[in-house]
N, C-alpha and C positions, 0 to 999 in steps of 0.2 A: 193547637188542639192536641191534646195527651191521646197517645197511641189508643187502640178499642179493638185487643185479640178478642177472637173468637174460635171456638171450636164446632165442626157443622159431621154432622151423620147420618143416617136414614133411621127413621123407627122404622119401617113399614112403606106402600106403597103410595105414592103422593095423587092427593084428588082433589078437584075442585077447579071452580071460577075464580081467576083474578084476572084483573086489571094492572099494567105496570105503569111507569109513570111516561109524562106528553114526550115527543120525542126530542131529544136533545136538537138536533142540526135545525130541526122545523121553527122547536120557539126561541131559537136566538136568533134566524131569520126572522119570525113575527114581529121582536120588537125590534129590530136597529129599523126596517121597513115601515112600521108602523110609526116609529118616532119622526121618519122621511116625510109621514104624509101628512097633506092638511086637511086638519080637524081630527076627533079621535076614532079611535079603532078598537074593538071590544077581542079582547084574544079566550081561548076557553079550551081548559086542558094545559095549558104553561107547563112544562117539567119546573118545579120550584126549588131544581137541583144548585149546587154551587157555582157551577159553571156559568147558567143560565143566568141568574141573581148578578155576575159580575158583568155581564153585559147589561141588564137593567140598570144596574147601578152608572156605568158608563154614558149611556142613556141618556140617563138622567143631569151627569156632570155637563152635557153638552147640550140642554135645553132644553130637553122631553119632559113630560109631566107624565109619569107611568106609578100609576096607583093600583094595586088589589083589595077587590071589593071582598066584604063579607063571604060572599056565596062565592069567593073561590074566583071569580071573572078579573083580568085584570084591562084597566083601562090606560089607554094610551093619546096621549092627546101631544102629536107632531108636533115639526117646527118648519115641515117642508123642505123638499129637497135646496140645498144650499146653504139652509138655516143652521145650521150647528154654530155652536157657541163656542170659544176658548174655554177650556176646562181650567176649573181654579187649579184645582192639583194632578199630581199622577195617577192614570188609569191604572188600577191593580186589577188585575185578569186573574191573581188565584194562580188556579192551574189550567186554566182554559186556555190551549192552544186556537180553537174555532172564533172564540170572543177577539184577540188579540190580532188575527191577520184578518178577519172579515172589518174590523173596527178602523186595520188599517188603510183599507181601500176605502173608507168612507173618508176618513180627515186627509188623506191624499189628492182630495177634490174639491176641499174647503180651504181657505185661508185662515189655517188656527192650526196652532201649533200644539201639540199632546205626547206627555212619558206614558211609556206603558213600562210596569212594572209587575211581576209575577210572582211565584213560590218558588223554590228549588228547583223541582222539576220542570218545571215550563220555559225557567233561564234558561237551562240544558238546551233548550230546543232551538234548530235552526229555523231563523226567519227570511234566510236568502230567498228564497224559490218567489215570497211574496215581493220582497225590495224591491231586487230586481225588475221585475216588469210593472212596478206603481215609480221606481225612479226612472224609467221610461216617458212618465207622464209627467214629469215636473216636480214631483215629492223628491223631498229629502232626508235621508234618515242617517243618522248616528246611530252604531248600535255595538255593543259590547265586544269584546274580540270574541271572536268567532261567530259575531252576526246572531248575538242571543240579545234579550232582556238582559237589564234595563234596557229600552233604545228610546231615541226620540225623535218625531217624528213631525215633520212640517211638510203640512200641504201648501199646493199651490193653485190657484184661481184665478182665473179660467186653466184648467191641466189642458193636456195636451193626447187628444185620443189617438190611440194605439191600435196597431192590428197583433195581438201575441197567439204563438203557437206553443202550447203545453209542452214542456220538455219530458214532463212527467205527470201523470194523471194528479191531479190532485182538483178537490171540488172547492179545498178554499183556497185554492192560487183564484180559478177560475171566478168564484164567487168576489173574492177579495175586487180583482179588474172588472169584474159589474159592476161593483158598487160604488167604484172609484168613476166607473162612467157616467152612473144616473147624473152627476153635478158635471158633464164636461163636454162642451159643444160637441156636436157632430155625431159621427158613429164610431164607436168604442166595440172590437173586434177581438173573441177570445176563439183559436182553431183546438179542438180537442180530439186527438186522433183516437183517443180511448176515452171511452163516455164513464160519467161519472153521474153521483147521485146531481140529482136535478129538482131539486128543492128551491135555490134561488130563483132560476126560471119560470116555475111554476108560480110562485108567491109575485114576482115583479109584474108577469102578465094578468096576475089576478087585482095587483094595485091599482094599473092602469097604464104601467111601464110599456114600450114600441120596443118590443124584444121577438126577433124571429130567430131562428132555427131553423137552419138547413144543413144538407149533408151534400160534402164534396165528392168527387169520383173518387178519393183513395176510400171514401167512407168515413172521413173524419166530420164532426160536427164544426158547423161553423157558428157561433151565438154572437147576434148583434144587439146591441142596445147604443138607441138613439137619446143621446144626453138632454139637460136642462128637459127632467121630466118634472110632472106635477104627479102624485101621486093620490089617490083616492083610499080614504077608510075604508076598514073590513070589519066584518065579524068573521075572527078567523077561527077555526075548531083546531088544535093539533091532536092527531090520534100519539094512539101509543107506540114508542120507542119499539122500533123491530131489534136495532141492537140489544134494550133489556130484557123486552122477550125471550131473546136466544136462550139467556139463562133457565128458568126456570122448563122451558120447552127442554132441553139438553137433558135434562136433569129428572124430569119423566122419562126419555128417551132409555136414561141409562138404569132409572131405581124399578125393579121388576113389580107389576102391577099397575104401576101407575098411568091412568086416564085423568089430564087436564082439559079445561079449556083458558085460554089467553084471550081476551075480549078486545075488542077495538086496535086490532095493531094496524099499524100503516105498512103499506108492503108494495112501496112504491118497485116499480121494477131494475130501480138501479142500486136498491136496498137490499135486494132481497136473497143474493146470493148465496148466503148459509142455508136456506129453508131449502133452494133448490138445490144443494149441495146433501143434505141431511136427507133429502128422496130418493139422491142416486144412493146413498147409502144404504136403505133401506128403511127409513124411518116411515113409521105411521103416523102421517103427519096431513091432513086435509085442513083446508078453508071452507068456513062457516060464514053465513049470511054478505058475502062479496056484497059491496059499497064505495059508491064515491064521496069522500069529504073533503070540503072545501081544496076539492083540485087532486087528491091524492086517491089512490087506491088504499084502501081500508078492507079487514076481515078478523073473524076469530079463529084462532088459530086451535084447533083440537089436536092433541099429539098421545099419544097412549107406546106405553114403553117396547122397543123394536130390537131386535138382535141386528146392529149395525155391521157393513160389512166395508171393510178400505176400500178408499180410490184412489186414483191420482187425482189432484184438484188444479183443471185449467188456470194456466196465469191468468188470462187472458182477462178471469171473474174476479179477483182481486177489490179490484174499485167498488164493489158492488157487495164487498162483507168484509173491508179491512178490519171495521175494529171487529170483527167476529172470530177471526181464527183462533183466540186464546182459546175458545170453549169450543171450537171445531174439534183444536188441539186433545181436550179431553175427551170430549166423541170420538175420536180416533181411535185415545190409548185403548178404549173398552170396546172397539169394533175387533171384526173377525178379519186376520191378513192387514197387510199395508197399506198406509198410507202415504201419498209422498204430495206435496207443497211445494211451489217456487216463487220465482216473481216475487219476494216479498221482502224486500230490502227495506221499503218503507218501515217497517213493522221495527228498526233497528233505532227510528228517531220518533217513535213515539212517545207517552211519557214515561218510557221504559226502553228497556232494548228487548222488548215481548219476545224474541225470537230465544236469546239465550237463559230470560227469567220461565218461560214454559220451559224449556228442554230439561234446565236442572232443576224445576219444580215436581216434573212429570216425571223424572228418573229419580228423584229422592222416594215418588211413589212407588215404585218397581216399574212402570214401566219402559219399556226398550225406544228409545230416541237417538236419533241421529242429528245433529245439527248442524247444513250446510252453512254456505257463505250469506244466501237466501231462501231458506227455508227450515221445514224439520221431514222427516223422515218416519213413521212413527209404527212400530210394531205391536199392532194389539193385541188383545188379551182375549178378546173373545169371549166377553161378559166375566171373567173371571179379578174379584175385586181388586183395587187397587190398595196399596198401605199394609199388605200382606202380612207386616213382619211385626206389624207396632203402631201406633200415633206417630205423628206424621205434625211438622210444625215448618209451613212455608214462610219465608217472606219474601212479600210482594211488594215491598220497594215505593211503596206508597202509588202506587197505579191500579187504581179504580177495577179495570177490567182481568187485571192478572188478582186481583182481590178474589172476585167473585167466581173467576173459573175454579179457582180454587177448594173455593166453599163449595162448588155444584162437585167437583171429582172426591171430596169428603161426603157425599151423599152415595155414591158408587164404590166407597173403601171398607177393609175386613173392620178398620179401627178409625177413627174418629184423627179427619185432619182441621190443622188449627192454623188459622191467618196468621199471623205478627199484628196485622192491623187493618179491621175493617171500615175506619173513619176516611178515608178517604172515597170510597162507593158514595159520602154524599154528596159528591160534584154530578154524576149522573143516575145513578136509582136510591134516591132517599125511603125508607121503609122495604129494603133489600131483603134484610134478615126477619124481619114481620111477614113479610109476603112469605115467604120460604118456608118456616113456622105453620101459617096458615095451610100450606100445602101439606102438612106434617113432616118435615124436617125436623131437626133436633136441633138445636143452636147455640151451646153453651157460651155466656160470656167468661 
């Protein structure tokens, strides 16, 4: 796909109703779940992002029948847990790190063997933290030196259930050992000392999956799931992406004038950590019309532009707004006083090393950055613009969410900054720069 610079600025103050797209984590759990169960399952809201698409596709290579109707509905018609089929060829995951290790705890429980294969970026990415506790269960995996893509990966059936304790937070290690359980006698044990988004748990007990939750005396979560389940069709709803939210919500935050509203976003509570992070700040930021959808806390998000002011931001919330700090990051620059971030080492093997492509993105803009070993450090400005001197030309290294924080800190600059390349934003918000427009943004290609 040939690069797609762009240049973004503010005319004026941005207003109006939008919708952003379903939520990423939610609809690649709807379908690899949905293709588990027998008979079909009607999904509504799908993100029809790239990401998304290469886990249907995968899907599909292993026996599902996953069709979209006219009206936007996509249908899914399983093959039951156990049913997965040898794939003729290699999984290509794209850049989807989520597709790749969730997909991995599925065939880790099946007797069929599958390459996964990716883009540039996703090679880069380490897949230990998954191997690891699915080769506990009897999977075996070859994988490139340094435990990237290409790898290949051969289940085994009947695996062998595990009790594993998180060494470090993550929702698709966690997810991944679910999934690998649903096909694997007995009870299958993931201990999480720091809670994470909980999206799999929620969507497995709504199938029909024997998944409890409980909490130990240190306070850590204990999630069980009892194997050889059957799982039952849904009509599943996914709301809208709280991660793509962030964007255009930030971005009222910082263009003076601007009253939005963001309709249907999911704000599950282990999602939600930026929104609560953006109040201690001082953002005018309420929930409209509070709802439950199929399982999830759902609202519209009204935010109207706030003279931001720095915090320290607890490690501890990390889990609950990793992919958000790009565009904290620029909330930050344009708050009043400092900011400081820890805890965030992960942020180094994402599909970026986000921690050093903001700091020298955000100090190309004039703003004042520090960047530790885990974190940034960030001296704001105090509503006073970014890009000061001139046009301003980032590149974001082909990662999706250093794209767009970018585009939103060109909404809050004297002059007009410019991506290297906004094609890659189609793995998770397709119609990015249309939505943003809408709001009256400025968007030069």
């Amino acid at each position: 796909m040939p690069p797609a610079p762009a240049a973004f600025k503010a005319r004026g103050p941005l207003k109006g109703r939008v919708r952003v797209p379903g939520d990423k984590s939610i609809s690649h759990r709807a379908l690899m779940l949905s293709a588990l169960a027998v008979g079909t399952s009607r999904i509504e809201g799908l993100l029809e992002g790239e990401d998304v698409l290469a886990t249907a596709a995968a899907m599909r290579a292993m026996g599902a029948v996953i069709e979209r109707g006219a009206d936007g509905i996509w249908h899914v018609e399983g093959v039951g847990v156990g049913g997965l089929l040898q794939p003729a060829t290699a999984l290509d995951m794209g850049n989807s790190g989520t597709s790749t290790r969730l997909l991995m705890g599925l065939v880790a429980s099946h007797a069929i063997t599958a390459a996964f294969v990716g883009d540039a970026s996703l090679s880069k990415r380490p897949m230990g933290r998954v191997t690891v506790p699915l080769a506990l269960m009897g999977a075996e995996f070859t994988a490139s030196p340094g435990g990237t893509l290409p790898l290949m990966a051969r289940g085994l059936c009947p695996a062998v259930p595990i009790a594993y304790r998180l060494p470090v937070a993550s929702a698709q290690v966690k997810s991944a050992i679910l999934l690998a359980g649903l096909n694997t006698p007995g009870i299958t044990r993931v201990i999480e000392p720091v809670p994470t988004r909980d999206h799999s748990e929620r969507m497995l007990r709504g199938l029909g999956a024997e998944l409890t939750v409980e909490q130990d005396r240190d306070g850590a979560r204990l999630i069980s799931i009892r194997g050889e389940a059957e799982l039952r069709p849904q009509r599943i709803g996914v709301p809208g992406d709280p991660s793509s939210a962030a964007f255009p919500v930030v971005a009222a935050l910082l263009v003076p004038g601007s009253d939005i509203v963001v309709e249907n976003v999911g704000l599950n509570p282990t999602r939600d950590g930026l929104y609560r992070m953006l109040r201690a700040m001082g953002a005018d930021l309420t929930y409209q019309d509070e709802r439950i959808v199929g399982g999830e806390p759902v609202a519209d998000i009204r935010v109207r532009h706030s003279r931001l002011q720095g915090i320290e931001v607890p490690p501890d919330i990390a889990p609950s707004m990793i992919d958000e700090y790009p565009i904290l990051f620029v909330a930050a620059a344009l708050a009043k006083g400092r900011t400081v971030t820890r805890g965030l080492g992960e942020l180094r093997v994402k599909e970026s090393d986000r921690l050093a492509l903001m700091a020298r993105g955000l100090a190309r803009l004039g703003a004042r950055v520090e960047e530790t070993a885990d974190g940034l450090v960030i001296e704001g400005s105090d509503g006073a613009p970014l890009a000061a001197d001139g046009p301003v030309e980032i590149a974001a290294e082909l990662d999706h969410r250093i794209a767009m924080s970018f585009a939103v800190a060109g909404l809050a600059a004297a002059h007009p900054v410019a991506v290297d390349d906004m094609a890659p934003v189609a793995t998770s918000f397709p119609g990015f720069a249309d939505l943003m427009r809408g709001l009256g943004a400025e968007v030069t290609p």
